[in-house]
Each structure stands twice: as structure tokens, then as C-alpha cells.
C-alpha positions as CSV (number, residue, x, y, z in Angstrom):
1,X,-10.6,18.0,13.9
2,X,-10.8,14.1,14.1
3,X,-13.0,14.4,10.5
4,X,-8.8,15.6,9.2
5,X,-7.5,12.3,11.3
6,X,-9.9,9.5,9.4
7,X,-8.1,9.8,6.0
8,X,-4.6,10.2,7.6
9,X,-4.8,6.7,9.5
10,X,-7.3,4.8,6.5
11,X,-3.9,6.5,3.9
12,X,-1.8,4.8,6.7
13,X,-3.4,1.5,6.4
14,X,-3.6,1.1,2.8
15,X,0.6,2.0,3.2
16,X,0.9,-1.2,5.6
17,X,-1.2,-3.4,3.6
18,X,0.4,-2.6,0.5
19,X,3.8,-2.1,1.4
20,X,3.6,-4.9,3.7
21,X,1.4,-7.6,1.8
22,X,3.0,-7.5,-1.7
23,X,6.4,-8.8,-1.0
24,X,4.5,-11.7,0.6
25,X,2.2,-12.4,-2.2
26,X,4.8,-12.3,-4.3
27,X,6.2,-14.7,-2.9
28,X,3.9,-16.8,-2.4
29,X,2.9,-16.7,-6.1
30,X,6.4,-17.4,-7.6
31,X,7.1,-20.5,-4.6
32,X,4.2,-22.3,-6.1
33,X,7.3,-24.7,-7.1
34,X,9.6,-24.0,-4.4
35,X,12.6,-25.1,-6.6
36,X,12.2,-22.6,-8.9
37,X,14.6,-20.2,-10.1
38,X,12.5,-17.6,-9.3
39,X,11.3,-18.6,-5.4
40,X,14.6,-19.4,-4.9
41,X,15.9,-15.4,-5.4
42,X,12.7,-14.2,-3.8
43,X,13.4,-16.1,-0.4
44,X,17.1,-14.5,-1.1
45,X,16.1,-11.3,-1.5
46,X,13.2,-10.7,0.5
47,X,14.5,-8.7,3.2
48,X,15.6,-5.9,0.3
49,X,12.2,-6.8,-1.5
50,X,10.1,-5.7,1.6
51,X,11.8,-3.0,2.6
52,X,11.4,-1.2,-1.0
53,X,8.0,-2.5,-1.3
54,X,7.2,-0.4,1.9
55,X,8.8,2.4,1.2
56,X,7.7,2.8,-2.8
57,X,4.6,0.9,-2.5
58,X,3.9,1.9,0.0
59,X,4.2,5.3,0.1
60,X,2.1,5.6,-3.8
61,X,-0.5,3.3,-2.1
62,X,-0.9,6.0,0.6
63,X,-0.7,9.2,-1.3
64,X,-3.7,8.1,-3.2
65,X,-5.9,7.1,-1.1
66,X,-5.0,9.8,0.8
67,X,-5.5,12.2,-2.2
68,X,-8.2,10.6,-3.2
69,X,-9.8,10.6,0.2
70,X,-9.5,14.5,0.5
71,X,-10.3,15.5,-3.0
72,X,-14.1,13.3,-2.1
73,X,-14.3,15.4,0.9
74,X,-13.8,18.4,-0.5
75,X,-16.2,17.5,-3.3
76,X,-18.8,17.0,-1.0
77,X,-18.7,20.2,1.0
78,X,-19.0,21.9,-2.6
79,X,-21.9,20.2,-3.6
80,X,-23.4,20.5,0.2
81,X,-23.1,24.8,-0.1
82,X,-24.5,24.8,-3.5
């Protein structure tokens, strides 16, 4: 039973990084000059910015890892009864 939880809450971690850390990256990227054009609509829209990023991003990021972390499980109890 907690073998089923590890890939849930590692999947749920990759979702908070992702969804969480791009927004900020991103604007830490385009405020390299902070009187750009494009730092100045990225401070004005970051509120929208994160909360999409969370839920998109967010939510691929943690399908696939998720996905991906199940379908490597499942590998290996194939290759263990063979």
C-alpha cells in the first residue's frame, strides 16, 4: 500500500515545482531589464500567469511523471516474474 502512495506524492511534487516555479523563472528571465516591455506585462499579469501555469503545467508535469512512474513499476514486476 504505501509502494501506490510514493508516485502519487513524487507526481504531486513535480506539479508544485512546475506549476509553481515557471511563472517565477519566467519572470525573472524577461526582468533582466526591469523597464522592459515585456517584465513590465509579466509583473501585470502574474497573478493570471501563475494560476494557469499551476493548473496546465502543472497538471502535464504531474501526469507524466506520474505515468511514467507507474509504467517503470509495472515494468519491473514483468521482468522480475519472467
Amino acid at each position: 500500500m504505501i509502494s501506490r502512495r510514493i508516485p502519487l506524492l513524487i507526481a504531486l511534487l513535480a506539479w508544485a515545482v512546475v506549476g509553481i516555479g515557471y511563472p517565477f523563472l519566467d519572470i525573472a528571465l524577461k526582468c533582466r531589464v526591469p523597464d522592459s516591455e515585456a517584465c513590465v506585462w509579466g509583473k501585470a499579469y502574474f497573478s493570471l500567469t501563475l494560476t494557469v501555469s499551476v493548473v496546465v503545467l502543472g497538471g502535464i508535469a504531474a501526469a507524466l511523471v506520474y505515468g511514467l512512474l507507474i509504467w517503470r513499476r509495472k515494468r519491473k514486476v514483468g521482468d522480475d516474474a519472467a
